[in-house]
C-alpha positions as CSV (number, residue, x, y, z in Angstrom):
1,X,43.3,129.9,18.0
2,X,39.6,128.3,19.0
3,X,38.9,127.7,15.5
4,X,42.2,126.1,14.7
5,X,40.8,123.0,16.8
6,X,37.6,123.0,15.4
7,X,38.3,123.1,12.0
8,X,41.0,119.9,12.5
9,X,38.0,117.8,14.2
10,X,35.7,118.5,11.2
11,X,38.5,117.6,9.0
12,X,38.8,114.5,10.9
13,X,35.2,113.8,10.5
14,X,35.2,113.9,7.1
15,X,38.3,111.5,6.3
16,X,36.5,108.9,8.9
17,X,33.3,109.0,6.6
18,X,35.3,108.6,3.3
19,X,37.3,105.9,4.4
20,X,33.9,104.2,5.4
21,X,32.3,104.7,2.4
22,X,35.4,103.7,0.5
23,X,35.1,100.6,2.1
24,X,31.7,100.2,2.1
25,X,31.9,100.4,-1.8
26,X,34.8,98.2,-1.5
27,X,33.0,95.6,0.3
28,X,29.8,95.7,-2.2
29,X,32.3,95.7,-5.0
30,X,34.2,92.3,-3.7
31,X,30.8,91.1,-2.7
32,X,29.2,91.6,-6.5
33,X,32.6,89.8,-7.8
34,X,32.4,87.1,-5.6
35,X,28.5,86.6,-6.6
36,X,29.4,86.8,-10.3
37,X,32.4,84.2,-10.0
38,X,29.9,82.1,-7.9
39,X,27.3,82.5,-10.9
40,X,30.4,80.8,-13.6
41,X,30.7,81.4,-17.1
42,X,28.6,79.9,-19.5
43,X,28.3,80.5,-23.9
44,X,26.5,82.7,-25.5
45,X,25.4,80.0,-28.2
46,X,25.1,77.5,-26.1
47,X,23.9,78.2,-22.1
48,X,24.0,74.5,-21.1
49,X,27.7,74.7,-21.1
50,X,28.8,76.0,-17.6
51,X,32.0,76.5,-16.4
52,X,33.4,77.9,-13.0
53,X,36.4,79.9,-14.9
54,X,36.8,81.6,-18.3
55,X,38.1,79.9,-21.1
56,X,36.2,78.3,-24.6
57,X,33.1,76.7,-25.4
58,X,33.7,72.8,-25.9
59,X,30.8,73.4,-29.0
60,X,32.0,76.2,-30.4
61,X,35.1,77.5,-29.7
62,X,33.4,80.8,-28.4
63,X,35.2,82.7,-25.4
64,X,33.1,82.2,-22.3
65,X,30.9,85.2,-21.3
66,X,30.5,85.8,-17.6
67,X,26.3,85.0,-16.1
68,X,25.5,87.7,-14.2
69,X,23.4,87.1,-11.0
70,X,21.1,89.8,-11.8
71,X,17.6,89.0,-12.6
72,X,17.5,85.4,-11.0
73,X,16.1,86.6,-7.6
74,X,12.4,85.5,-9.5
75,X,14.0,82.2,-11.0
76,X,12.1,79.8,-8.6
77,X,9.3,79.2,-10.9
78,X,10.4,77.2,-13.8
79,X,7.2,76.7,-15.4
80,X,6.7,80.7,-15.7
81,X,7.1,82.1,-19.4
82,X,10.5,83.1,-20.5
83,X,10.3,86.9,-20.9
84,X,13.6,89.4,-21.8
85,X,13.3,93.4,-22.4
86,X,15.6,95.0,-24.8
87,X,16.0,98.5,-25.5
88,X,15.8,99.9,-28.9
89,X,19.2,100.4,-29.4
90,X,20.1,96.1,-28.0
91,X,17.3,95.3,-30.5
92,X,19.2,96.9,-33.3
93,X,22.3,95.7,-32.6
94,X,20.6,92.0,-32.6
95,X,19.0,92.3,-35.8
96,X,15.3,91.6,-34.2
97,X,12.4,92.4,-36.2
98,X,8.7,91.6,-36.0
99,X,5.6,90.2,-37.9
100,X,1.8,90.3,-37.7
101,X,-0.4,87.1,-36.9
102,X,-2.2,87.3,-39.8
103,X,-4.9,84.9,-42.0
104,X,-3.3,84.1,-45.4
105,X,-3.9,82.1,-48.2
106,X,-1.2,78.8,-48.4
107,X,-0.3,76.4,-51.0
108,X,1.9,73.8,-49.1
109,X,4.7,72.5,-51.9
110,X,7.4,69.3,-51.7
111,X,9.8,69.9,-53.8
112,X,12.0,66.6,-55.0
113,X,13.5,65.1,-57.5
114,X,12.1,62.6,-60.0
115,X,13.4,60.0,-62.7
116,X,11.5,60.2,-66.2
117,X,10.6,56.3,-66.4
118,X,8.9,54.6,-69.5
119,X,5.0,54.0,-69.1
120,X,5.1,50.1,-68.2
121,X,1.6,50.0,-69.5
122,X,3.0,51.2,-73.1
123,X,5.8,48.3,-72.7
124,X,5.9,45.0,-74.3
125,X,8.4,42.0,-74.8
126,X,9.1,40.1,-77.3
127,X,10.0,36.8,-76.1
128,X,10.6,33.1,-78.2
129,X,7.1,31.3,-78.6
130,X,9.3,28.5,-79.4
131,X,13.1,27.0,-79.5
132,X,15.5,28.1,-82.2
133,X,18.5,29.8,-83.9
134,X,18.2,33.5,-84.8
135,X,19.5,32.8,-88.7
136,X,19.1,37.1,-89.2
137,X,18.3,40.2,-87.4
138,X,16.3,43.0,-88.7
139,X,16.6,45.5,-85.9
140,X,20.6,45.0,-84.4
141,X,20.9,48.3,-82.3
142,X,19.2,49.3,-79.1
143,X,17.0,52.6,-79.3
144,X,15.8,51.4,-82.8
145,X,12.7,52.7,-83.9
146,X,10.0,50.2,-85.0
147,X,6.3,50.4,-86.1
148,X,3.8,47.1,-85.6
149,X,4.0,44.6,-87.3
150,X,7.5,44.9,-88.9
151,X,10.0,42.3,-88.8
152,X,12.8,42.2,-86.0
153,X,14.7,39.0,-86.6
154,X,14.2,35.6,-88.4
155,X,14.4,32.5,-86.2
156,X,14.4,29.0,-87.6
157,X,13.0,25.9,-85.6
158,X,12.7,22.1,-86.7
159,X,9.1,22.7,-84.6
160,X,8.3,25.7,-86.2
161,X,8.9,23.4,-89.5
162,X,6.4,20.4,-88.4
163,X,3.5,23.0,-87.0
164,X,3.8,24.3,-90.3
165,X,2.9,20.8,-92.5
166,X,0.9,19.6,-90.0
167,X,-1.3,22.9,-90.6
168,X,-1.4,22.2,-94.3
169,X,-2.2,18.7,-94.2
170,X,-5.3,19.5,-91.7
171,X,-6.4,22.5,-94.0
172,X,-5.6,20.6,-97.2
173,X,-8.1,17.2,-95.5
174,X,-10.7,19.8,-94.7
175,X,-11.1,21.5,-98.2
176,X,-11.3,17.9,-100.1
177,X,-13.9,17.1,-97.9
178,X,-16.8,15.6,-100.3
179,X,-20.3,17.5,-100.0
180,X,-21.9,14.5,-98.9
181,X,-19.7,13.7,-96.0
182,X,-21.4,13.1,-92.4
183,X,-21.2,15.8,-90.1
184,X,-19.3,13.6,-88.1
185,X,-16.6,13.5,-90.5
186,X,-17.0,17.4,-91.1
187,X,-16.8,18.2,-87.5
188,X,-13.3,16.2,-87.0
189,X,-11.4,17.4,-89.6
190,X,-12.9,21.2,-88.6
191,X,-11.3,20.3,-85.4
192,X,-8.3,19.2,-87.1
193,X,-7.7,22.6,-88.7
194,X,-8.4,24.9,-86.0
195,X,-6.1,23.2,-83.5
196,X,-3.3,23.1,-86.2
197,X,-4.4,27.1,-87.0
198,X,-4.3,27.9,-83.1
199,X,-1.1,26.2,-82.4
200,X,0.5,28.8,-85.3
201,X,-1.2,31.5,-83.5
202,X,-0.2,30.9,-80.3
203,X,3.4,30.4,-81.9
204,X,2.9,34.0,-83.0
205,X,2.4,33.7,-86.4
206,X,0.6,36.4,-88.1
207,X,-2.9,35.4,-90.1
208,X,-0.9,37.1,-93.0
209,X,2.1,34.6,-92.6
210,X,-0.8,31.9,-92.4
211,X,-2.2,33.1,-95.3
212,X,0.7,32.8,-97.5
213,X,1.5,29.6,-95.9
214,X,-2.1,28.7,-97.5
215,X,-1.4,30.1,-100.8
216,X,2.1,28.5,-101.8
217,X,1.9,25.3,-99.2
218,X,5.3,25.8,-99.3
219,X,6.6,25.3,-95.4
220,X,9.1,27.7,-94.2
221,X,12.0,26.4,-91.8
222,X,12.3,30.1,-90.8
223,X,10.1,32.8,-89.5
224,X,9.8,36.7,-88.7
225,X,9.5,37.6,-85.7
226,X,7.3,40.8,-85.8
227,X,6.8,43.8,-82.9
228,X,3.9,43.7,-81.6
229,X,3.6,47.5,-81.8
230,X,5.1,50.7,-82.7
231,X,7.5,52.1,-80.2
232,X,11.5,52.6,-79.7
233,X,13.6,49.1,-79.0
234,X,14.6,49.5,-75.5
235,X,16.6,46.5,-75.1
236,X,18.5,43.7,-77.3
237,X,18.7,40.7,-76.0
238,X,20.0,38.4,-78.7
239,X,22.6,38.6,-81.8
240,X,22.6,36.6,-84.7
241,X,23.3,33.0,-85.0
242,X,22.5,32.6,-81.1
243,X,20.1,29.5,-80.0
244,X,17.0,30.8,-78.1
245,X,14.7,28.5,-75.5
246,X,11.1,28.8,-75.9
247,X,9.8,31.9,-73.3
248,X,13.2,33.8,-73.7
249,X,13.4,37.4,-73.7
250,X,14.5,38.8,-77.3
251,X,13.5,42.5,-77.4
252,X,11.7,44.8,-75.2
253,X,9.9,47.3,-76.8
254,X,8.4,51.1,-75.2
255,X,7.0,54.3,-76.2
256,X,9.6,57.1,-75.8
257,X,6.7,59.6,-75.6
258,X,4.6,57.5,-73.1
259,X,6.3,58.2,-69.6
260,X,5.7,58.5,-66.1
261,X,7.6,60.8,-63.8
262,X,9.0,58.7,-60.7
263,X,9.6,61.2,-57.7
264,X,11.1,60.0,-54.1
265,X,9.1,61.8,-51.4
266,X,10.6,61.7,-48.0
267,X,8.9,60.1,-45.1
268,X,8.3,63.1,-43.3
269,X,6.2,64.5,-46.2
270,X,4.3,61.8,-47.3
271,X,1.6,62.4,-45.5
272,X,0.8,65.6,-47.3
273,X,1.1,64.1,-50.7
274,X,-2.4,62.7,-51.8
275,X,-3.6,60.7,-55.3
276,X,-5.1,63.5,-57.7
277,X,-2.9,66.6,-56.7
278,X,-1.7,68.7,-58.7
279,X,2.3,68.9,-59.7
280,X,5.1,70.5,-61.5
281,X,8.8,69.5,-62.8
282,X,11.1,70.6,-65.3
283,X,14.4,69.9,-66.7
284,X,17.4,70.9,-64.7
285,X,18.7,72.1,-68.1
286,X,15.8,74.6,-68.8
287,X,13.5,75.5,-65.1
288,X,11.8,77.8,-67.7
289,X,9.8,75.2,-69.1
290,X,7.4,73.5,-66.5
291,X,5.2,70.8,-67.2
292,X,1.9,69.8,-65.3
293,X,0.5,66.7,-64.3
294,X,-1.1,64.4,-61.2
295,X,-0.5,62.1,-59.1
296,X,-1.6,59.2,-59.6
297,X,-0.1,56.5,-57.7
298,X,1.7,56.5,-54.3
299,X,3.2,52.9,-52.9
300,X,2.6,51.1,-50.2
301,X,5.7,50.6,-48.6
302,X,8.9,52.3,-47.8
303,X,12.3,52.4,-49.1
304,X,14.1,51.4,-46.3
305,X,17.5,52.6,-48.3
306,X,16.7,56.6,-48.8
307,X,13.8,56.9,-46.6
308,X,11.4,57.6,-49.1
309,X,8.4,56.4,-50.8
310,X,7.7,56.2,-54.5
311,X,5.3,59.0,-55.9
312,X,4.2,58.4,-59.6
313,X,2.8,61.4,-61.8
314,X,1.1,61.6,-64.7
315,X,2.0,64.2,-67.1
316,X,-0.7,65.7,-69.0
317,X,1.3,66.5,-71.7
318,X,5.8,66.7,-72.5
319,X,8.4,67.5,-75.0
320,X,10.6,65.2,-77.4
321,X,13.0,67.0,-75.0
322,X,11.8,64.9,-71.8
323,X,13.2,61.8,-72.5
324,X,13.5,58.1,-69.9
325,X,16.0,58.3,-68.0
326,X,16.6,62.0,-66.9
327,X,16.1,63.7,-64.0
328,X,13.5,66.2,-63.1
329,X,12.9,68.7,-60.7
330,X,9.3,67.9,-58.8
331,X,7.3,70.4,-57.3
332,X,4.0,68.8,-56.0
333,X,1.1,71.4,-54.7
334,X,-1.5,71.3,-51.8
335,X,-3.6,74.3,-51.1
336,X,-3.9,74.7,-47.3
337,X,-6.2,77.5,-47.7
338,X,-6.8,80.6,-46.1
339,X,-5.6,79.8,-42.3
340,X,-3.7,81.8,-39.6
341,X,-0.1,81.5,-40.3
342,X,3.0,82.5,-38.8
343,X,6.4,82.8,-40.5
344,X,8.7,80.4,-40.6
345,X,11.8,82.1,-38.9
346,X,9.5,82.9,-35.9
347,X,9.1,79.5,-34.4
348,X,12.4,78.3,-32.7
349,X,12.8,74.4,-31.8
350,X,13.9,73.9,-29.3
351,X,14.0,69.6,-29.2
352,X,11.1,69.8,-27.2
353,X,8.7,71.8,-27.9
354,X,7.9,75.4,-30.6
355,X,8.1,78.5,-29.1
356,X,7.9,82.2,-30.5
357,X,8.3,85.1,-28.7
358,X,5.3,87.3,-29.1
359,X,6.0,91.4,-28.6
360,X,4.3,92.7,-25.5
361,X,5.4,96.0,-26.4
362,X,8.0,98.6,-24.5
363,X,10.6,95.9,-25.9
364,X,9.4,93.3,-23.9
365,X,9.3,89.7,-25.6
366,X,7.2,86.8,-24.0
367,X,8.2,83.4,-25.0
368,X,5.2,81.1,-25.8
369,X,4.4,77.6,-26.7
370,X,2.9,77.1,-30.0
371,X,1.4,74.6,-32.0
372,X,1.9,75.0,-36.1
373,X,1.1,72.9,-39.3
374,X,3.2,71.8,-42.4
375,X,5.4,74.6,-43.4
376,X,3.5,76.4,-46.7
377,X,5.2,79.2,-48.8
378,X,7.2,79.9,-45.9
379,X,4.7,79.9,-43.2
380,X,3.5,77.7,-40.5
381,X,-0.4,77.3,-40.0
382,X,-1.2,78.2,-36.5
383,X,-3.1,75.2,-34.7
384,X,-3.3,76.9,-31.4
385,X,-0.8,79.5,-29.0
386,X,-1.2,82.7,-31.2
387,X,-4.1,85.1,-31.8
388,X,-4.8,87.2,-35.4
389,X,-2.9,90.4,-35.2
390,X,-0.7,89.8,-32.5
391,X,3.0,90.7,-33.4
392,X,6.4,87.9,-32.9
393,X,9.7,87.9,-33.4
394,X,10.4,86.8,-37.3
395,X,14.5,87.6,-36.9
396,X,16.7,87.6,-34.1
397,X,14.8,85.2,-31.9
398,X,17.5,82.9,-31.6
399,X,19.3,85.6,-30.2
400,X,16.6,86.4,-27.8
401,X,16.1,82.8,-27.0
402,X,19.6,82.1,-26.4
403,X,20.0,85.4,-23.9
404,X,16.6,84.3,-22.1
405,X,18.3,80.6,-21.2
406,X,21.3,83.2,-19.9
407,X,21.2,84.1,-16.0
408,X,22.3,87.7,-16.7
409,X,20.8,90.9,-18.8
410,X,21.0,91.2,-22.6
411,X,24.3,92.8,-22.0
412,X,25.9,89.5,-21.5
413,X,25.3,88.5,-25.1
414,X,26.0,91.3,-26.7
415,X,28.7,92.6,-24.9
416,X,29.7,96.6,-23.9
417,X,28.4,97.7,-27.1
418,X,24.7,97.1,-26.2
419,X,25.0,99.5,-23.1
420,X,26.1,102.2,-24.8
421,X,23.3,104.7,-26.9
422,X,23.9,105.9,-30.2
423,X,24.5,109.4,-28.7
424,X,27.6,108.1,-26.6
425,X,25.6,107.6,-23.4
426,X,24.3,104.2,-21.4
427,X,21.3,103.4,-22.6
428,X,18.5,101.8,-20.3
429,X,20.0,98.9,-19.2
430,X,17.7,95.4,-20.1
431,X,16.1,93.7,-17.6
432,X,15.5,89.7,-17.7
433,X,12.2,88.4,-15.8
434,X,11.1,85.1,-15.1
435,X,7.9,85.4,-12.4
């Protein structure tokens, strides 16, 4: 009957201690809640958002994952690097792979778009030397082709009429001048006939047309109008039976197979496009077939419409294919050389600075500021922040920069699935530090 007693006071020993630890979890339980709701709820895309209750990011429509107040107890120092561990199974699920820092050879390339334009060095106009009526036209259709020297259109002119006699009266005084004239004499009426010779000239009248002027002295109330070289007629300006003023515009002539390639270059390349380099385009219709050529002229001022400057290349050599007019596809080469480089993906931008996040090994990633060159072939050239072989993050480090700007562990970005292993169990849990 002694024991009865005694075994009812250990029993009541035990139920006291339960119910204290039962509360004692209860109390760190309401305590933990009470810090996470004080912590909020931020997104997972974008942590500046912050909200006091769950709901939807205002950005993206994301739900609202909770920030945990683990790992801010070493938040004080701002200005400490931003550092995450995952474990291997969190990096999987996050996609996150790595690179080697490593010296490689680079060819930066700007790729743009271009306009095939005539040579204006191979163009020419063909203008009224003086006022008329066109009485015929030889060549009525733009895109005509015409070789120098052939006729384009007739043109009459009272003028043209009265240059024409006063010619063959000076030329007709200077060849019945007597042997025995004064030099005097000789020198006047040579004077005579070269201004009256120089005035059809200017007029644009061939030495030919002069020269059967001469031989019938017969004047002409109408004249051809001849191209001045071979080419394709690029524009018409003029139809039969219209009056013309002397300096007006009748035909413009080119050189279909004389071009220049006329590429816009943005403003944020130009400065890595230089006279002399070395470019490529093609047609849309056939990328297969590239051409080469140079740049040989950049202008001086910006167009303030699309941002862009004017690039001019050269081609060494193109195709009856390649034709004024079309468009091209421009690809314009620099070799960087052989520099430090770091891939593209790697460096994040974050609107104020670049950052990577360099592997420290164990599955700890460091976040640090970097300073790169013009992208080339997919890399950046390392100015300064990275050594040669050290390994980054090349995929996934938006991910890891977005759970790093996060007040909680990994697991608040990527959810319950991260703690759990592949074999069913928890795996380590990740650990954010900021000392």
């Amino acid at each position: 009957m002694k024991k009865i007693p005694k075994i009812i006071f250990i029993g009541v020993v035990l139920i006291a201690a339960l119910s204290i630890s039962v509360i004692s979890c209860k109390s760190d339980s309401v305590a933990e809640e009470g810090s996470n709701a004080d912590a909020g709820w931020t997104c997972g895309m974008h942590p500046q958002v912050r909200s006091d209750k769950p709901g939807d990011c205002p950005i993206c429509g994301m739900d609202l994952i909770p920030v945990k107040s683990g790992g801010t107890e070493h938040s004080h120092d701002a200005d400490a690097p931003r550092m995450i561990q995952l474990s291997a199974n969190q990096m999987n699920l996050a996609g996150v792979g790595t690179a080697t820092v490593e010296k490689l050879e680079l060819n930066h390339s700007i790729k743009t778009t271009a306009t095939v334009v005539f040579d204006e060095r191979a163009l020419a106009t063909v203008s009224a030397r003086f006022g008329g009526r066109i009485e015929r036209l030889y060549v009525n259709f733009q895109g005509a082709v015409v070789n120098a020297g052939s006729a384009l259109a007739e043109i009459y002119s009272p003028e043209l009429a009265a240059a024409q006699q006063e010619y063959l009266s000076a030329h007709a005084a200077f060849q019945a001048l007597p042997e025995d004239a004064s030099e005097e004499v000789k020198a006047n009426a040579r004077a005579l006939h070269n201004a009256a010779y120089e005035r059809l000239k200017l007029w644009g009248i061939t030495d030919a047309q002069i020269a059967e002027l001469e031989r019938t002295g017969s004047v002409r109330y109408t004249m051809a109008i001849v191209a001045p070289q071979s080419g394709t007629v690029t524009r018409q300006h003029v139809v039969q039976g219209e009056y013309v003023k002397t300096g007006q515009p009748l035909f413009e002539i080119g050189n279909p197979h004389l071009v220049w390639i006329q590429a816009a270059v943005y403003e944020q390349d130009i400065s890595s496009v230089k006279l002399g380099q070395h470019a490529l385009f093609s047609l849309p219709g056939d990328p297969s077939q590239r051409y080469e050529g140079k740049v040989t002229f950049i202008a001086p001022v910006l167009d303030e419409a699309t941002r862009s400057v004017k690039v001019r290349i050269q081609p060494k050599s193109t195709s009856s294919y390649v034709k004024p007019g079309m468009y091209v596809d421009v690809d314009i080469h620099q070799p960087v050389g052989k520099v430090l480089a770091v891939p593209r993906d790697a460096v994040i931008d974050t609107g104020e600075e670049l950052i990577v996040y360099v592997d420290a090994g164990d599955g700890m990633f460091i976040a640090r500021k970097v300073e790169v060159g013009p992208s080339a072939d997919g890399y950046y050239p390392v100015i300064s922040g990275l050594a040669e072989g050290e390994k980054v993050v090349a995929r996934g480090g938006f991910l890891i920069d977005s759970e790093t700007r996060i007040t909680g562990g990994s697991s608040a970005l990527y959810g319950g699935a991260s703690e759990v292993d592949a074999g069913g169990g928890e795996a380590p849990p990740a650990h954010l530090h900021q000392h």
